[in-house]
NUDRENZA-79340 format. One record per residue: residue number from 1; x, y, z of N, C-alpha, C in turn. Coordinates in steps of 0.1 Angstrom, whole numbers, plus 5000, padded with zeros to 4 digits. Layout:
> NUM|X|Y|Z|X|Y|Z|X|Y|Z $
...
! end
This chain:
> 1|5948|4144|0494|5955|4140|0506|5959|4153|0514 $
> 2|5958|4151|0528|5962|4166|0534|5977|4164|0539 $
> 3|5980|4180|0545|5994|4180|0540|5998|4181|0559 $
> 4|6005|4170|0566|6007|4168|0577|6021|4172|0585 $
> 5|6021|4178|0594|6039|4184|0600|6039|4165|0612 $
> 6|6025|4165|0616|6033|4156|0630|6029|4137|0623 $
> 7|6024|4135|0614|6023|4122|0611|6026|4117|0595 $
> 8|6026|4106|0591|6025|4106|0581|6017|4091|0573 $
> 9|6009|4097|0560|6000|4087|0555|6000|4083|0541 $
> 10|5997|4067|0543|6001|4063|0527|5990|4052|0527 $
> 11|5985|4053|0515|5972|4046|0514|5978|4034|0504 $
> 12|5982|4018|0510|5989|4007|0501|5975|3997|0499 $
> 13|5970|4001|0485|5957|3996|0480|5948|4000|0491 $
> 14|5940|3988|0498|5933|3984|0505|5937|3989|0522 $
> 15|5950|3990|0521|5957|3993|0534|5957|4008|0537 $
> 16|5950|4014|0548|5965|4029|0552|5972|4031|0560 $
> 17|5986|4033|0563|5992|4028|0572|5992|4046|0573 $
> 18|5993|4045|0585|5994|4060|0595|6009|4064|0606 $
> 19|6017|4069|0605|6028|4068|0609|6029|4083|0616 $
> 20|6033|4079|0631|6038|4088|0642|6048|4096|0638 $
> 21|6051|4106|0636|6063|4110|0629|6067|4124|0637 $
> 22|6073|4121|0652|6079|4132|0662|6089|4124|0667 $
> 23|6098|4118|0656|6114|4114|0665|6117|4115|0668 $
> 24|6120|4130|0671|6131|4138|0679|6124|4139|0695 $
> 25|6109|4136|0700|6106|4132|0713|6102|4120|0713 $
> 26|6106|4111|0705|6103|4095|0707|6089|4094|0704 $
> 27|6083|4104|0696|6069|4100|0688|6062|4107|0696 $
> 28|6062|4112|0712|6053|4116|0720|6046|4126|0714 $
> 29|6035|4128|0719|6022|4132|0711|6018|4143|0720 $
> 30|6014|4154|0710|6011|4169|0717|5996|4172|0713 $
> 31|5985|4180|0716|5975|4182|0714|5978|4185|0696 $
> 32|5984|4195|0688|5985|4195|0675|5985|4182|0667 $
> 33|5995|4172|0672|5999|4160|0665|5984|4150|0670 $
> 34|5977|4151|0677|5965|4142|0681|5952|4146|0672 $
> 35|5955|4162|0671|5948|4168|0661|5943|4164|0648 $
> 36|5962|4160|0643|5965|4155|0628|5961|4142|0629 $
> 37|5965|4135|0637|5959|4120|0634|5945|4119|0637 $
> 38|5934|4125|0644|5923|4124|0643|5917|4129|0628 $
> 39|5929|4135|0620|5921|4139|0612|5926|4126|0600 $
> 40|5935|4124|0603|5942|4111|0591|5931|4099|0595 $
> 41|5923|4093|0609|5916|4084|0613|5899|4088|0605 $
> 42|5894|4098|0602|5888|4104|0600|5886|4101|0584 $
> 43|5899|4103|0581|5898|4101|0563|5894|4088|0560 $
> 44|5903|4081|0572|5902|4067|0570|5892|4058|0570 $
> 45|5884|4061|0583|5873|4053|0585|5861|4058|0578 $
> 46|5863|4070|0569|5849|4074|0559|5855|4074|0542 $
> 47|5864|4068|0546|5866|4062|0527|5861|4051|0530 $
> 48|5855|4046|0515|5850|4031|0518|5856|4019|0505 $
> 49|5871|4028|0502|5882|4019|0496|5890|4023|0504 $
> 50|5892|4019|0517|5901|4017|0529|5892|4004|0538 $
> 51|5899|3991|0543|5895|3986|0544|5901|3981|0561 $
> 52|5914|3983|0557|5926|3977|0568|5931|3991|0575 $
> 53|5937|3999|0588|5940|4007|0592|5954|3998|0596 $
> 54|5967|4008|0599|5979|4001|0606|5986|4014|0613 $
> 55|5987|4015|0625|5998|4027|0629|6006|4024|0633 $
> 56|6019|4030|0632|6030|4026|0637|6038|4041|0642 $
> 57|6054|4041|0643|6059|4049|0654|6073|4053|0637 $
> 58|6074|4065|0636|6087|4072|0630|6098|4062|0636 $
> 59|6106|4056|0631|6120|4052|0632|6119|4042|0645 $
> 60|6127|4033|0647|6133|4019|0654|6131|4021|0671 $
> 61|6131|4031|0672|6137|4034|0685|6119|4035|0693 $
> 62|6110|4040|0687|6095|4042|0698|6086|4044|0689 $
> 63|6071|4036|0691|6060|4037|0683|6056|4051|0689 $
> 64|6054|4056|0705|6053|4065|0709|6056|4065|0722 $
> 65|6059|4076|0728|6065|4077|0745|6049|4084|0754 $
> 66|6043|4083|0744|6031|4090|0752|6030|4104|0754 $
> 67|6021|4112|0763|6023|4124|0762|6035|4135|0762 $
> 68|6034|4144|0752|6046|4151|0756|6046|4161|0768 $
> 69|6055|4153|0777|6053|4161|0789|6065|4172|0790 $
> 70|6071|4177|0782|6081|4193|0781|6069|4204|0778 $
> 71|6056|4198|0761|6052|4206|0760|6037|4208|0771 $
> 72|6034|4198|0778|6028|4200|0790|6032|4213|0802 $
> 73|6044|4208|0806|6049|4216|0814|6051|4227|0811 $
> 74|6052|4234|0799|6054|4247|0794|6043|4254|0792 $
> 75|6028|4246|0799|6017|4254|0800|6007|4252|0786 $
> 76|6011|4245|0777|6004|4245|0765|5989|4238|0767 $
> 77|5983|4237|0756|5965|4234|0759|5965|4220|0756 $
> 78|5966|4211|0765|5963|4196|0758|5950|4188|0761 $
> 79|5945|4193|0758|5930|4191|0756|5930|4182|0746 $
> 80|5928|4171|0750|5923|4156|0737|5912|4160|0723 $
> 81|5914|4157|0715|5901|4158|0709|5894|4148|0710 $
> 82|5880|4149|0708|5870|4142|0707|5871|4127|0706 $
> 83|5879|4124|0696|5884|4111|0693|5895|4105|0703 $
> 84|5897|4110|0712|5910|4107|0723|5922|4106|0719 $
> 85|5933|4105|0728|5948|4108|0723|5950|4099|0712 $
> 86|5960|4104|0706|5960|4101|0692|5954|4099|0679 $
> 87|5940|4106|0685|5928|4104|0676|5921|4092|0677 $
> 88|5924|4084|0684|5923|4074|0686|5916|4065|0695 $
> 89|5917|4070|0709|5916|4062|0717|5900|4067|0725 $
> 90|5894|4074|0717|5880|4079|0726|5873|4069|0713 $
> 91|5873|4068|0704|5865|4061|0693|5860|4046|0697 $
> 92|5851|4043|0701|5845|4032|0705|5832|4025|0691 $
> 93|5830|4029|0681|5821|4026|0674|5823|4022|0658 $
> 94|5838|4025|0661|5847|4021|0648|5845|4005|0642 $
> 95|5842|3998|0629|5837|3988|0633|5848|3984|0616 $
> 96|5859|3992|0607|5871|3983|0604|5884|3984|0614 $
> 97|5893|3974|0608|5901|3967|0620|5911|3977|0619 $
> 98|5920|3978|0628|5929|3985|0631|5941|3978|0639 $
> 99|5956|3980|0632|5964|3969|0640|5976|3982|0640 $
> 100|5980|3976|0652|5989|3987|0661|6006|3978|0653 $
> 101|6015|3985|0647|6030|3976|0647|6039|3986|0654 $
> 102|6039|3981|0667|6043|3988|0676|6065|3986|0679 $
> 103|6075|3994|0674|6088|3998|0674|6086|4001|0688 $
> 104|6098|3998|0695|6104|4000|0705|6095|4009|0722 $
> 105|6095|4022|0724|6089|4024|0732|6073|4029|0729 $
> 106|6066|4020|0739|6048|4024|0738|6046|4021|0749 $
> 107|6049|4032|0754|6045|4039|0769|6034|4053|0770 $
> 108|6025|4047|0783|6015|4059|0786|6009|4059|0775 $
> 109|6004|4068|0769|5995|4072|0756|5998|4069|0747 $
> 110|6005|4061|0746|6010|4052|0731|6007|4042|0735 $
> 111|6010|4032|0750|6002|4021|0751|5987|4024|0748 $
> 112|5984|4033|0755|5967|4034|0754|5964|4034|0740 $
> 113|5971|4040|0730|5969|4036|0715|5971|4026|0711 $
> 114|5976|4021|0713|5979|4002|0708|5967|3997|0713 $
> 115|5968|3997|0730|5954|3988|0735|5940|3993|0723 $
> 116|5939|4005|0719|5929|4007|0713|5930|4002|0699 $
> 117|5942|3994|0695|5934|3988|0681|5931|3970|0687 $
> 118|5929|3967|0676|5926|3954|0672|5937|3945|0676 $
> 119|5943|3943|0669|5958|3939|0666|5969|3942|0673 $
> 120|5978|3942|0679|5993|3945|0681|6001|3940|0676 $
> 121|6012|3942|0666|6022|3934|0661|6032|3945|0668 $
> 122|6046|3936|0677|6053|3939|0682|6066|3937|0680 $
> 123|6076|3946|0676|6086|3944|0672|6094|3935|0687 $
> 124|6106|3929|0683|6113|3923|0695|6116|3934|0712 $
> 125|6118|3947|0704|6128|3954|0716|6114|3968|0717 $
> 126|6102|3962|0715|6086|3969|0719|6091|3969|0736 $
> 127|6086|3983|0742|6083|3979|0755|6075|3985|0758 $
> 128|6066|3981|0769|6048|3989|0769|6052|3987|0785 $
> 129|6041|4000|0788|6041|4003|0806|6030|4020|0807 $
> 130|6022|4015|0815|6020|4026|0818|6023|4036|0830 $
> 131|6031|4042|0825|6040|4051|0841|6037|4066|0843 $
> 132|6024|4067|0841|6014|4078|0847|6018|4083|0861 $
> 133|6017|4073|0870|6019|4078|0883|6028|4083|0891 $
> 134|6044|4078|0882|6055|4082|0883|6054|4098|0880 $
> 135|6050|4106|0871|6050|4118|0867|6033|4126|0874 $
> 136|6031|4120|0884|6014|4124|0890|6004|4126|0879 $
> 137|6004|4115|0872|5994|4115|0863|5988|4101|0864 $
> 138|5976|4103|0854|5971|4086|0853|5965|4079|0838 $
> 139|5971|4072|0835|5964|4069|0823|5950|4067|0821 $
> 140|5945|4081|0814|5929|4082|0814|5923|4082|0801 $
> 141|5932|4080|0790|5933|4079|0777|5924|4068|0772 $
> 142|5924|4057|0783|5915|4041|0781|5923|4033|0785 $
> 143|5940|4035|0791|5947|4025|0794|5940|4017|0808 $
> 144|5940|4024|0819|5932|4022|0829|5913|4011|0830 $
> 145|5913|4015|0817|5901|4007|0814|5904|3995|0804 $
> 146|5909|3996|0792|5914|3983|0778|5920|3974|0788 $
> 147|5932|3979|0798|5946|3963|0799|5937|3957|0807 $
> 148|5927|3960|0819|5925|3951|0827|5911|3940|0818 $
> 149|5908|3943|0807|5899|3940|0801|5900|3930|0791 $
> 150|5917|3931|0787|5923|3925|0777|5934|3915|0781 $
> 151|5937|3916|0794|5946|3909|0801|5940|3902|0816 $
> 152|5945|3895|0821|5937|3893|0837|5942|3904|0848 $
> 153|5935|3905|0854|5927|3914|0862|5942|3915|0872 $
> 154|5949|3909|0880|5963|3904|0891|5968|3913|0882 $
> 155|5976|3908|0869|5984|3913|0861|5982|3925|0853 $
> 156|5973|3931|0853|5971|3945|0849|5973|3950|0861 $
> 157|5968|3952|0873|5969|3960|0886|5983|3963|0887 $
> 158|5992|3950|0883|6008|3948|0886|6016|3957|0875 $
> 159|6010|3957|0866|6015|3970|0854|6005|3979|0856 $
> 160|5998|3983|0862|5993|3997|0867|6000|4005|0876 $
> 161|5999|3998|0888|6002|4005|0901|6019|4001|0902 $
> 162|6029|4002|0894|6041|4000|0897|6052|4005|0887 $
> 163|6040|4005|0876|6045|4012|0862|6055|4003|0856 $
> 164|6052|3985|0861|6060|3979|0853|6065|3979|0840 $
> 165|6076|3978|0838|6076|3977|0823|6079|3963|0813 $
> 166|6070|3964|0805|6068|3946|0799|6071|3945|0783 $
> 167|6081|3937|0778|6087|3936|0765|6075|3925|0757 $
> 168|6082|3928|0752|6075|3917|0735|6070|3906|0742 $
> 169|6081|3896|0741|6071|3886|0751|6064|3885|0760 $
> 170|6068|3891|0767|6060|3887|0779|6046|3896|0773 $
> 171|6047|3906|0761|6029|3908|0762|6022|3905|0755 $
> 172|6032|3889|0746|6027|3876|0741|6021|3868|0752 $
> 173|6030|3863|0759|6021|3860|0770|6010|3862|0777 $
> 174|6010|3871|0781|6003|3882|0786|5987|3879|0779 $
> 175|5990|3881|0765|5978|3878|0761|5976|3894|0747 $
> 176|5982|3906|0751|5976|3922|0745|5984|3919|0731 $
> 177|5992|3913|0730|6003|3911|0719|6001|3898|0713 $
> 178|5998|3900|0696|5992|3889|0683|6006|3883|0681 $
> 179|6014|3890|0677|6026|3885|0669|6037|3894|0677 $
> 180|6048|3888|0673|6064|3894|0676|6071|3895|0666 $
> 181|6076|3903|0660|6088|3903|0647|6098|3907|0652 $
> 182|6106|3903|0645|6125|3908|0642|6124|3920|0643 $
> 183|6134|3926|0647|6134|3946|0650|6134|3949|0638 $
> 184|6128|3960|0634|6127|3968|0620|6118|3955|0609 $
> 185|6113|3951|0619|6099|3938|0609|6082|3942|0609 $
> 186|6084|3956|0623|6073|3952|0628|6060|3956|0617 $
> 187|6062|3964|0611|6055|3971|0600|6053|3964|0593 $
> 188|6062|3953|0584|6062|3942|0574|6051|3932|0582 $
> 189|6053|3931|0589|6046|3922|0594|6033|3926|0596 $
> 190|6029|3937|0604|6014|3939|0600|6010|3937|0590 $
> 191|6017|3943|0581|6012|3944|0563|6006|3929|0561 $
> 192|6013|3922|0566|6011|3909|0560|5999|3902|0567 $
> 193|5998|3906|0579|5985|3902|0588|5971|3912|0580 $
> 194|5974|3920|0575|5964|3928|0572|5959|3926|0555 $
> 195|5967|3916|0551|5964|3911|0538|5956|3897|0541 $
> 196|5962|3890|0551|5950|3884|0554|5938|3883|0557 $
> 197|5939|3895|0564|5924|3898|0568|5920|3904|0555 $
> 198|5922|3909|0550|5919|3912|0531|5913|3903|0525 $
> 199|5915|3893|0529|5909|3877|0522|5895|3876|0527 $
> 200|5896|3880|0533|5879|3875|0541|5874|3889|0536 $
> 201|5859|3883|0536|5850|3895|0531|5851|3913|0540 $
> 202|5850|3924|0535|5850|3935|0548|5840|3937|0555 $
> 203|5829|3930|0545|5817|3934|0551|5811|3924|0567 $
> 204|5818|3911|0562|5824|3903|0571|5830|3905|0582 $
> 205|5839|3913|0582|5850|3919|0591|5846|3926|0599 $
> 206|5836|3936|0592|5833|3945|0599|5818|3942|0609 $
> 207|5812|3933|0605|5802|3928|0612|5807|3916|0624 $
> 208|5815|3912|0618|5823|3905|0635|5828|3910|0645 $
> 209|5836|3925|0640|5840|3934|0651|5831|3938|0657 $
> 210|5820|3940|0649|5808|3953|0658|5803|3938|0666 $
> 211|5799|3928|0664|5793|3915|0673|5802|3917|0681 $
> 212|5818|3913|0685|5823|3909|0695|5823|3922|0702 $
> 213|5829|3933|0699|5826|3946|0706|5814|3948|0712 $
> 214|5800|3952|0706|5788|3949|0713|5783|3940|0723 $
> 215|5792|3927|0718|5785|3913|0726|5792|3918|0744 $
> 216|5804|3924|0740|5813|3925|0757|5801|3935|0759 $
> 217|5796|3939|0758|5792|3956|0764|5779|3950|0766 $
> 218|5774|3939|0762|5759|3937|0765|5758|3931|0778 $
> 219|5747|3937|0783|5745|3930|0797|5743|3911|0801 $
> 220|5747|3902|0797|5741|3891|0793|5748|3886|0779 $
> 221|5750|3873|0778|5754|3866|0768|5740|3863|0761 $
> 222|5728|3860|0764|5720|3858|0762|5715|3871|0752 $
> 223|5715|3881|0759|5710|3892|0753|5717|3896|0746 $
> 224|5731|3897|0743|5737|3899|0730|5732|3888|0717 $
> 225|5730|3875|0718|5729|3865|0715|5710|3872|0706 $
> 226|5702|3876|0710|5690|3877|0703|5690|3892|0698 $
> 227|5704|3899|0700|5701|3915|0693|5711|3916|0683 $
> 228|5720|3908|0683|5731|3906|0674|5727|3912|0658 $
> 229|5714|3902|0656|5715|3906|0638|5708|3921|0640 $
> 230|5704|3928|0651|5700|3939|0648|5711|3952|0644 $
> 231|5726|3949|0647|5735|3956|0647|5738|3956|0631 $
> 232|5743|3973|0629|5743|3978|0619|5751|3973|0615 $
> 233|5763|3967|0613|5770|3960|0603|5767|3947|0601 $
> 234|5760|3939|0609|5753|3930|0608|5744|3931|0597 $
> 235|5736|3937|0600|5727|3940|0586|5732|3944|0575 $
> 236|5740|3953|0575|5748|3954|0561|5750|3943|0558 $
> 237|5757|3935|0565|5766|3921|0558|5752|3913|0551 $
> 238|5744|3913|0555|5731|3905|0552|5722|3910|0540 $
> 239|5725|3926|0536|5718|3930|0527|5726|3932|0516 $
> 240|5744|3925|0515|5753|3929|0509|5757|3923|0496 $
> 241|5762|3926|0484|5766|3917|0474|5771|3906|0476 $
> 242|5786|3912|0488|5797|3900|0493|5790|3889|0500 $
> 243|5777|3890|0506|5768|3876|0511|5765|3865|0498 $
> 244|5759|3872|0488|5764|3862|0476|5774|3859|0468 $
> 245|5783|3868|0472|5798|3867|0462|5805|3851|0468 $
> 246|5802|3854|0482|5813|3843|0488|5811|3828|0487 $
> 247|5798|3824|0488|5793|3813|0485|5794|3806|0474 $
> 248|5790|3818|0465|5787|3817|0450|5808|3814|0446 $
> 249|5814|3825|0450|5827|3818|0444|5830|3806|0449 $
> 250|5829|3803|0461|5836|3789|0466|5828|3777|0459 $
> 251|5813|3777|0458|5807|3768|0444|5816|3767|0433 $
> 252|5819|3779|0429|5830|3779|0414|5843|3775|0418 $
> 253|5850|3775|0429|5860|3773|0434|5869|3778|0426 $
> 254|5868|3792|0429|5879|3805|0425|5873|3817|0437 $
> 255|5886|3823|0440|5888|3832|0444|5881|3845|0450 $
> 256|5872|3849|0456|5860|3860|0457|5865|3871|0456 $
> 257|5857|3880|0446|5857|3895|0446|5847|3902|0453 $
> 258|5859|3906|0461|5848|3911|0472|5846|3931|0468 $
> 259|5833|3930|0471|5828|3943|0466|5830|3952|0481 $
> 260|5834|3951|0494|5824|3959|0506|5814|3965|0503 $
> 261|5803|3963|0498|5788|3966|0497|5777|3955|0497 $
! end
């Protein structure tokens, strides 16, 4: 395990929860700390006894505030890595799940990290906005591109161009936000969504993400529709033990051990 100053990582079985750990600026994230978590996402997605991903925010108060704009202004190098802020949010080919349990403020580049997982579980007193323009900036992290893609088109322009800011519910409604928990739940809660998804096969898992992910990006419903089984997790799932584990247990009617292979 490596040894981390801006995040922190705990591997629960099957789960690794990844934790923003810069409280003292509300989690906001500096080129060092994007560093570290590119490299904790890194461990993550090339173990293959990690199945579930969860990130969350150091303490009650903010999953993240987004960039840190003091160490901006003081001239420092914030140059994204390769993987995008937070390590995160450049990664398009990622194909296990990733659920965001998003504490209090996730603004700017912490929204753009949420939008970039799977999942959002939202504590009650979450509040998400991207307010780029207020500070002459623009969310280029992926925010600009995920909300209007994940929400309708009116209502993202209306939290773009105004830097509205929108709580728990409403980004239930909304549509970007799975669940809502009690304050200081929101973590528990993932956990628990992510044990579900533990039930279903990974190899499963992961072949539905890469389908639905690929299917948006294909030119045509149609043409996703006849290239589908050519997708690499697709074919794993097809050449995989867990293709006969699952069948074969529910015949026995007990419980499947699922191998991911």
């Amino acid at each position: 395990m490596r040894n981390y100053l801006f995040c922190q990582v705990e591997n629960r079985g099957r789960v690794c929860v990844i934790t923003i750990s810069r409280p003292e600026v509300m989690n906001a994230l500096h080129r060092p700390a994007s560093l570290e978590l590119e490299h904790a996402f890194d461990d993550f997605f090339n173990d293959s006894e990690l199945w579930v991903a969860i990130i969350t925010g150091a303490g009650e108060k903010a999953f993240c505030a987004g960039n840190d704009l003091k160490y901006q202004a003081a001239g420092n190098d914030t140059t994204l890595p390769v993987s995008g802020f937070g390590g995160l949010t450049g990664r398009f080919q990622t194909i296990k799940p990733v659920i965001a349990a998003v504490n209090g403020i996730c603004m700017g580049g912490g929204f753009e990290i949420a939008l970039a997982c799977d999942l959002i579980v939202a504590a009650e007193n979450a509040v998400f906005a991207l307010p780029e323009p207020r500070v002459g900036l623009a969310a280029g992290a992926g925010g600009l591109l995920r909300l209007p893609r994940q929400i309708p088109l009116k209502q993202a322009m209306g939290m773009i161009l105004t830097a509205r800011r929108v709580g728990a519910q409403e980004g239930l409604s909304l549509g970007f936000v799975n669940e809502v928990a009690p304050i200081g739940s929101a973590l528990n809660q993932a956990l628990r969504l992510a044990d579900v998804i533990l039930e279903g096969s990974p190899m499963s898992i992961r072949a539905s993400k890469q389908t639905v992910m690929q299917g948006l990006e294909a030119d045509s419903l149609e043409s996703a529709y006849k290239t589908q089984k050519s997708f690499s997790a697709v074919k794993a799932l097809y050449e995989s033990d867990d293709r006969v584990e699952g069948p074969k247990a529910f015949s026995e009617k007990r419980p499947p051990a699922w191998k991911g292979r």
